[in-house]
C-alpha positions in Angstrom: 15.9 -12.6 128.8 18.4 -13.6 126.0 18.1 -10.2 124.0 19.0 -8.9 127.5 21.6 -10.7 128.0 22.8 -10.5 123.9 22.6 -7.0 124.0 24.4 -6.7 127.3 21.3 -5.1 128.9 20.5 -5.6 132.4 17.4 -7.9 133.4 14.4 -6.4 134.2 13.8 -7.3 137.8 9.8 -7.8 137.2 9.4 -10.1 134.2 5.3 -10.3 134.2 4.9 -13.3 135.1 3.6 -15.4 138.5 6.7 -17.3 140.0 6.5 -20.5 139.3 5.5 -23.8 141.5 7.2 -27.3 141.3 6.5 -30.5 142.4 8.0 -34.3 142.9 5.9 -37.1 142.5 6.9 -40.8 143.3 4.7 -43.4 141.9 4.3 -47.1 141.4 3.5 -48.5 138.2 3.0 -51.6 136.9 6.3 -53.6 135.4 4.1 -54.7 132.5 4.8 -50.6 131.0 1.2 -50.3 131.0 -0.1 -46.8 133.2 -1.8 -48.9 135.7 -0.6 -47.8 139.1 -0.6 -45.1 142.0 0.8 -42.0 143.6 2.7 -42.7 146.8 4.0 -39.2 147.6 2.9 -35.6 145.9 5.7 -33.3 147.4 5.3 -29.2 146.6 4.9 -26.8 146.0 8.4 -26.3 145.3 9.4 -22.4 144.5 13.0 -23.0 143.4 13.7 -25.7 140.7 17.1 -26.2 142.7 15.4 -27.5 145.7 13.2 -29.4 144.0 16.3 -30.9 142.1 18.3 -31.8 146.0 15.1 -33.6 147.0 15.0 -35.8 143.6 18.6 -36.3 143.4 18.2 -37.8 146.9 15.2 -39.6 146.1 16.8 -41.0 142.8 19.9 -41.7 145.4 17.3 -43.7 147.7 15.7 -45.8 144.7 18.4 -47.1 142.6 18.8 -50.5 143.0 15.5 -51.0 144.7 12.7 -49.8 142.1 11.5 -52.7 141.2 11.8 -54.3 145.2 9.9 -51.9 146.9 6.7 -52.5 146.4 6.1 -56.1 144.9 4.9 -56.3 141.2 5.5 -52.5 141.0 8.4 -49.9 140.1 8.7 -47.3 142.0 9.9 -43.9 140.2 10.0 -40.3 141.2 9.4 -37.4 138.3 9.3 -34.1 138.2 6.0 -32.1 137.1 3.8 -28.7 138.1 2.2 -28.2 141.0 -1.0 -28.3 140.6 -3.0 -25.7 143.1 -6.1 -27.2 142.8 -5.4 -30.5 144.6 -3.0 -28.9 147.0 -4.3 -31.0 149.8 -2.6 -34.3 148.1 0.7 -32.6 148.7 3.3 -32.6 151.9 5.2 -29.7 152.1 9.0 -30.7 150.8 10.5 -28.1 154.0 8.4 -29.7 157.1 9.7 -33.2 156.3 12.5 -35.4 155.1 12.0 -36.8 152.0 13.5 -40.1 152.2 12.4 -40.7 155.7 8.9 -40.1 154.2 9.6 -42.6 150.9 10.1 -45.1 153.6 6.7 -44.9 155.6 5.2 -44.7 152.5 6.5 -48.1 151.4 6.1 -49.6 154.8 2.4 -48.6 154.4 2.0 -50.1 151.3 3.7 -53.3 152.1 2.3 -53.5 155.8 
């Protein structure tokens, strides 16, 4: 795509390739910085990294201040990463649901 663009071609409409799938993943991991932990919510597959990037900027939003209060002995963090096909049963679908609304339940479950 940047010879395209260098050369002042137009982009090819079909670039060969699959579109791509993206995912958000909150998790709670252990304060010690050791990987001991879970997965509260897999959300994906996401087909546009801009959506993906509105949920987490209103996750992040929804978390700061309160990482390390949510779940006790545990900070909670949210990451971007692939979505991984395979496992797609693990996942909520991002457009049926509010994300923060689900971050909630999910740390209600785990503290109830």
């Amino acid at each position: 795509m940047l010879t395209h663009a260098a050369t002042g071609l137009p982009l090819p409409d079909d670039v060969g390739m699959a579109p791509a799938h993206y995912a958000l993943y909150i998790e709670a991991r252990k304060r010690d910085d050791s990987l001991d932990g879970y997965t509260l919510i897999r959300l994906g597959p996401y087909t546009e990294t801009q959506h993906a990037q509105q949920d987490g900027d209103r996750l992040t939003a929804t978390l700061d201040g309160r990482e390390t209060t949510l779940a006790p002995g545990f900070r909670v963090t949210m990451r971007f990463g692939p979505f991984n096909v395979s496992d797609h049963q693990l996942f909520t679908d991002p457009y049926e649901t509010d994300v923060v609304a689900l971050l909630n339940a999910a740390v209600a479950d785990v503290n109830g």
